[in-house]
N, C-alpha and C positions, 0 to 999 in steps of 0.2 A: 750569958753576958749580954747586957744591953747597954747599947753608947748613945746616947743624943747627942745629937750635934744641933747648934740654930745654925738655919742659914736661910738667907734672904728674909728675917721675920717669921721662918716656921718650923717647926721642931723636926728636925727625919730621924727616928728610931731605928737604931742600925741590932739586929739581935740576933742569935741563935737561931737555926730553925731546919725546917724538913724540904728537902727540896722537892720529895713527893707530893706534898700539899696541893690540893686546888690549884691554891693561889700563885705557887709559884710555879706549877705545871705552865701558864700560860705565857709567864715570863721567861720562861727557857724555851717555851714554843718559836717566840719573839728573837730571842737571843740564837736559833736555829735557823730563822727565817732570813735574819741579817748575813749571817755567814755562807747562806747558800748563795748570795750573790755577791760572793768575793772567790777572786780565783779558781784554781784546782782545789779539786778533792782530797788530793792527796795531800794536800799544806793545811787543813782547816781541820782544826785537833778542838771542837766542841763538846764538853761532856752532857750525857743525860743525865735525867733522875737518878737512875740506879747508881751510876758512877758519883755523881755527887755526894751521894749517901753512903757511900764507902767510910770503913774508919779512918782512913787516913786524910782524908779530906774532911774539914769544918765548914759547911755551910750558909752563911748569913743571909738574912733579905733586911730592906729598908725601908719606912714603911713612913708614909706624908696623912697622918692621920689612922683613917682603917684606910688608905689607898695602897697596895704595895707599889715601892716607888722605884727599886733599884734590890740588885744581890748581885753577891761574890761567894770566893770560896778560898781558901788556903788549904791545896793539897803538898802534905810530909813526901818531900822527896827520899831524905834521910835525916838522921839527929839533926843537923845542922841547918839544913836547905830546903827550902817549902815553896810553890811554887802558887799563884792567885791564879785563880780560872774564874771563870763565866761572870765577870766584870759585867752588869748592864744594868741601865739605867731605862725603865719602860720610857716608850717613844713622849709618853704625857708628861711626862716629870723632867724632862731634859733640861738643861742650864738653869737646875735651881739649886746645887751644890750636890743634889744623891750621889754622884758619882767620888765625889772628894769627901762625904762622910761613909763611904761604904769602905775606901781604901782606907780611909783613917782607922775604922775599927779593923780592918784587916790585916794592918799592920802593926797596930794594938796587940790584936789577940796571938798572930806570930811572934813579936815578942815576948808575951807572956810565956805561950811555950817554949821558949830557950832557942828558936831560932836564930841563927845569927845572918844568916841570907835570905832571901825573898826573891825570888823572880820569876818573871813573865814570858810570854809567846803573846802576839798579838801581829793585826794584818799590816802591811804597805802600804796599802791604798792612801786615796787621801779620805776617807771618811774613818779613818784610822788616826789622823791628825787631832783630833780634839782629845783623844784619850794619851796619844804620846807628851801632849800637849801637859796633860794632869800627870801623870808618870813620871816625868823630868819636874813637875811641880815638886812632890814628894818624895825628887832626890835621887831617881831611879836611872841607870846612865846604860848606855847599850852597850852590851857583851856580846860572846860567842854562843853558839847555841850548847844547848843545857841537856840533861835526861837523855831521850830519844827522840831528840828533835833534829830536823833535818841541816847539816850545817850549810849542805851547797843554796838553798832556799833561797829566791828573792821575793818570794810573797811572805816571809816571817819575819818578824823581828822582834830580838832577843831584849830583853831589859833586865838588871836587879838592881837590888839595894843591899847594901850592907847593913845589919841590925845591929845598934850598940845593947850591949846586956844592960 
């Protein structure tokens, strides 16, 4: 699957892809580095490589030319409930819409497969504000916590969306 989106004047290719790769080795480097400077340990539920690359999880990166720009991922909770992880946008590419064509194809391609919920884990912080910010854009409203996520938590916060078939 590949989704373009224009935004600001320039094409971001949102697609399929390996999160073993080089390329996105470095972006999940990134996406580790940021989490390590939010709260406990124990509240920061960041996936690697391997986990990404799970079957149940679909992978994407975003890409501003040959630059990787942004990737997500939609992991299968169960038939119905799928859950986006590792949301990021490289520090270079910030407020040029990567972040809002990467959830667009991600809740794209969850649709496709017969999802009918989508939801998220994400931090409190305020450096968390720009992404709740995008979240409540695309309809996403806060719930209880989900899977096996902590409910007493005040460093997490719950989001979904409900998916129309």
């Amino acid at each position: 699957m590949t989704d373009a989106r224009v935004t600001d004047a320039r094409v971001i290719n949102v697609r399929r892809d390996d999160p073993r790769s080089p390329a996105a080795a470095a972006l999940i480097a990134e996406h580790h580095a940021f989490a390590e400077g939010e709260g406990d340990s124990a509240f920061r539920f960041v996936l690697g490589a391997e986990k990404l690359a799970a079957t149940d999880t679909a992978f994407f990166t975003a890409w501003d030319g040959d630059a990787l720009a942004g990737m997500g991922a939609v992991k299968r909770l169960d038939a119905d409930h799928a859950e986006l992880k590792s949301m990021r946008t490289a520090d270079a590419h910030r407020r040029k819409g990567v972040a809002a064509a990467v959830l667009a194809a991600l809740i794209a391609y969850a649709r496709d497969e017969g999802i009918t919920r989508l939801s998220l884990e994400t931090g409190t912080g305020d450096r968390f504000i720009p992404a709740h910010t995008l979240y409540r854009r695309f309809g996403f409203v806060d719930c209880g916590a989900f899977a096996d996520y902590p409910a007493d938590s005040t460093q997490n916060r719950y989001m979904t969306l409900t998916l129309e078939a």
